[in-house]
Every structure is written in structure tokens, then in C-alpha cells.
LUMTORBA-236309 format. One record per residue (C-alpha): residue number from 1; z, x, y. Coordinates in Angstrom, 3 decimals. Each point is the difference from the previous one (the first is absolute). Example, Ala and Ser with C-alpha at 12.3 -4.5 7.8 and 13.67 -1.06 7.14 Angstrom:
BEGIN
[atom 1, [7.800, 12.300, -4.500]]
[atom 2, [-0.660, 1.370, 3.440]]
! end
This chain:
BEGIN
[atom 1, [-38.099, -68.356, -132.596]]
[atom 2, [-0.985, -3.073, -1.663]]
[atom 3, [1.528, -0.725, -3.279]]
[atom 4, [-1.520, -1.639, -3.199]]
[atom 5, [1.827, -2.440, -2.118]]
[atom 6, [0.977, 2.314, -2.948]]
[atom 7, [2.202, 2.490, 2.514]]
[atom 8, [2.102, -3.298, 0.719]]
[atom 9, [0.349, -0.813, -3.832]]
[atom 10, [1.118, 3.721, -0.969]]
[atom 11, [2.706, -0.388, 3.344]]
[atom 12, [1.224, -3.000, -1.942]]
[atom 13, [0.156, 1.401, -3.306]]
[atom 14, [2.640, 2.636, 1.732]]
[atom 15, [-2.702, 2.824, -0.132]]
[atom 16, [1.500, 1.849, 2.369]]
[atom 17, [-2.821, 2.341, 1.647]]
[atom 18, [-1.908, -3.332, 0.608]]
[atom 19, [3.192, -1.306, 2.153]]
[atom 20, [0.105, 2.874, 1.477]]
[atom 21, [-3.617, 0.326, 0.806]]
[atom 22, [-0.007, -3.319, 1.885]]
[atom 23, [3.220, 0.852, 1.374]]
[atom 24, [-0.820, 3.276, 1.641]]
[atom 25, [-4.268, -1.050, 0.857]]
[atom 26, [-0.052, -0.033, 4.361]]
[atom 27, [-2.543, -2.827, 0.393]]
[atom 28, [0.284, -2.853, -2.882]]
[atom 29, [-2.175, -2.268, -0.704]]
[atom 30, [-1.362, -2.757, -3.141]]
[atom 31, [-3.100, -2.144, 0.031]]
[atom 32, [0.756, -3.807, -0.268]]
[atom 33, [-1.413, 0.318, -3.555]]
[atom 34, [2.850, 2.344, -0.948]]
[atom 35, [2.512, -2.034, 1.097]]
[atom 36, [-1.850, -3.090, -1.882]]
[atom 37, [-0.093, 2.172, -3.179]]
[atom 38, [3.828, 1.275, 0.333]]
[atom 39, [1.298, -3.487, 0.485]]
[atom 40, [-0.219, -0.895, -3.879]]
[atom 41, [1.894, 3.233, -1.129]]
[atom 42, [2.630, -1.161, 1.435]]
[atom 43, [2.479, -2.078, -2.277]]
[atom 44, [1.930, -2.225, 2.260]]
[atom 45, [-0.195, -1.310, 4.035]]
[atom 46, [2.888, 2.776, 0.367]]
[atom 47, [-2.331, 3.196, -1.006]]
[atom 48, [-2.860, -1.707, 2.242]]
[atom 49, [3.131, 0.172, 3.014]]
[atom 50, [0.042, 3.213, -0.568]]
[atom 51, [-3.306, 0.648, -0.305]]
[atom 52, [-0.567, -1.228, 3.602]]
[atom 53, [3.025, 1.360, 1.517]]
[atom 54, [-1.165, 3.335, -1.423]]
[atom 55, [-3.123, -0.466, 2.055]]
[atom 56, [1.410, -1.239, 2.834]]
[atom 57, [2.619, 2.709, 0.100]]
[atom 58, [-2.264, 2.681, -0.742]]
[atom 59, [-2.610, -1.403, 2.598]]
[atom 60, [-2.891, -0.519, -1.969]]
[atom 61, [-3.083, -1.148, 1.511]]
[atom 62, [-2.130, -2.531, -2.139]]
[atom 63, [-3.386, -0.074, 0.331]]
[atom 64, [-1.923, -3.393, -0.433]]
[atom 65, [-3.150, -0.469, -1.422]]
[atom 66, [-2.635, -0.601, 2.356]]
[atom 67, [-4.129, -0.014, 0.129]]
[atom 68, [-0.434, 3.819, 0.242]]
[atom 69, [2.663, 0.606, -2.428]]
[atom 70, [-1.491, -2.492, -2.417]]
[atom 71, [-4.106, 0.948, 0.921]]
[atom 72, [1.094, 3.856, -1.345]]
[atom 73, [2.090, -1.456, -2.846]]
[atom 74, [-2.661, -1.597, -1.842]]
[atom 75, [-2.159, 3.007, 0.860]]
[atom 76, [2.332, 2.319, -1.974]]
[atom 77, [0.192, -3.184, -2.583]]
[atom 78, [-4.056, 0.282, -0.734]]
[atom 79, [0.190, 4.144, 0.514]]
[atom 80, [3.260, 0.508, -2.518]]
[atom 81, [0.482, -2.959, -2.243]]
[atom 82, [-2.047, 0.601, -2.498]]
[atom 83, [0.028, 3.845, -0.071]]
[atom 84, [3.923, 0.693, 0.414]]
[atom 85, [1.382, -3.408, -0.411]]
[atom 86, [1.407, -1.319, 3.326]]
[atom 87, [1.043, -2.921, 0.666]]
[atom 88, [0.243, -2.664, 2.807]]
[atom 89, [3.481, 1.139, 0.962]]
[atom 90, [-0.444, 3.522, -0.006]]
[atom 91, [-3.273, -0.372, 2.100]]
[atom 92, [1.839, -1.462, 2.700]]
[atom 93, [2.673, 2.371, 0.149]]
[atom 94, [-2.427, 2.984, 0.303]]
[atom 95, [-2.444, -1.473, 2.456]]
[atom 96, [3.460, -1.219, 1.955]]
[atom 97, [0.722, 3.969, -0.056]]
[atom 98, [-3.313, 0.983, 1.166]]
[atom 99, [-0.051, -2.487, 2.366]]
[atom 100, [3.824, 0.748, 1.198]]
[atom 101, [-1.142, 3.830, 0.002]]
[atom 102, [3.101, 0.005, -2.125]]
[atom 103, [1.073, 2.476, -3.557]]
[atom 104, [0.288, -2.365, -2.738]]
[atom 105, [2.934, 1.026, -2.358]]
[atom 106, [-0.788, -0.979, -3.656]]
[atom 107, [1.222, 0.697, -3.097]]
[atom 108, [-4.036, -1.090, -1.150]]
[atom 109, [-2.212, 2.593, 0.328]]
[atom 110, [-2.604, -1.024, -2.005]]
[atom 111, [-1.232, -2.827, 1.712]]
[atom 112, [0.281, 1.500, 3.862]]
[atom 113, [-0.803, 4.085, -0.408]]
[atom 114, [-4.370, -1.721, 0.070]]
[atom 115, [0.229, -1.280, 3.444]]
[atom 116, [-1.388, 1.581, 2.519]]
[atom 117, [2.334, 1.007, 2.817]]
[atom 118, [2.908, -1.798, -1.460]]
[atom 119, [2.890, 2.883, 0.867]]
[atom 120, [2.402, -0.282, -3.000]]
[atom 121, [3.329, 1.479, -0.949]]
[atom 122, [1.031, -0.782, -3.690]]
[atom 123, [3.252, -0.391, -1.207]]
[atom 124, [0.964, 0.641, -3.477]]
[atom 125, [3.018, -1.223, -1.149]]
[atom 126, [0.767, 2.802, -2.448]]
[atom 127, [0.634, 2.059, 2.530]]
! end
């Protein structure tokens, strides 16, 4: 399962299904964008810490950005920006699913339920 930015910020916020939901997932996983886009909610060096201990503990894999992750990002960039809004960051993160063959767990529906073959599970946190 590879997780998008806003499951991280609703863990922090003590939302506990989202903590739980990362806790209990088999196969973790973030792109490197998530973990560039989480960095600034944290407050202090100590909440980063424990950001990365939480991803080391919990044996995340990271995913880097590479040419065939990039090459499909910008293809969902000129397919979805301008008809449901995505962005540069979320691009990457769904063509890093595809690419990963991985479920991309998102609180964001709206701008991943277009792409083709992208398998999804969304979270709500009013659950």
C-alpha cells in the first residue's frame, strides 16, 4: 500500500483510524514526494525524528523518482490538470503507484478516481 501525504497529516492530528490504518497495512510504502510534502507539517526537528523512526520502524519502502515515474507523471499532468485539478505532487504519487503496481491510500479522491488503472482505496476520516 502506498500512502499519500494527507493519511500522515490525519495520523498526526491523533485521528485515530488513520494511525491505525498505517499501523495495521502489510506492505508500506510513500513516494519521495510524500515524504518531501510531510516534512513541513511537522513543527520541530523532534516530530521530523519521529516521523522517520515511524518509517523506519514500520518498514516503509520509499520510492524515488525516476525517468519512468516522471515520463507517466507529466502524462497524467497534461491528461488531469486541467479537467480535475492535479497537481505536480499528486501526479507523481499516482504514476509511482502504477508504476509500483501498488494501492494508493488517499484521503483525495477527486483528483486520483480519473486515472486509468490507478487501484485506489480511500480513507475518510469521518469514519
Amino acid at each position: 500500500m502506498l500512502f499519500d501525504t494527507n493519511i500522515f497529516i490525519y495520523a498526526n492530528k491523533n485521528i485515530e483510524t488513520a494511525q491505525q490504518l498505517i499501523f495495521n497495512s502489510d506492505a508500506k510504502a510513500i513516494s519521495a514526494v510524500t515524504y518531501m510534502e510531510y516534512v513541513p507539517f511537522c513543527h520541530n526537528k523532534k516530530e521530523l525524528l519521529s516521523f522517520e523512526k515511524l518509517l523506519e520502524t514500520y518498514e516503509f519502502t520509499i520510492y524515488d523518482i525516476d525517468a519512468a515515474i516522471s515520463s507517466h507523471a507529466r502524462q497524467i499532468v497534461k491528461d488531469f490538470a486541467l479537467s480535475h485539478s492535479i497537481e505536480m505532487a499528486d501526479a507523481i504519487i499516482a504514476a509511482t503507484a502504477l508504476f509500483h503496481n501498488e494501492i494508493l491510500c488517499t484521503s483525495n479522491a477527486k483528483h486520483f478516481l480519473p486515472i486509468n488503472g490507478l487501484m485506489l482505496e480511500i480513507y475518510s476520516p469521518l469514519k
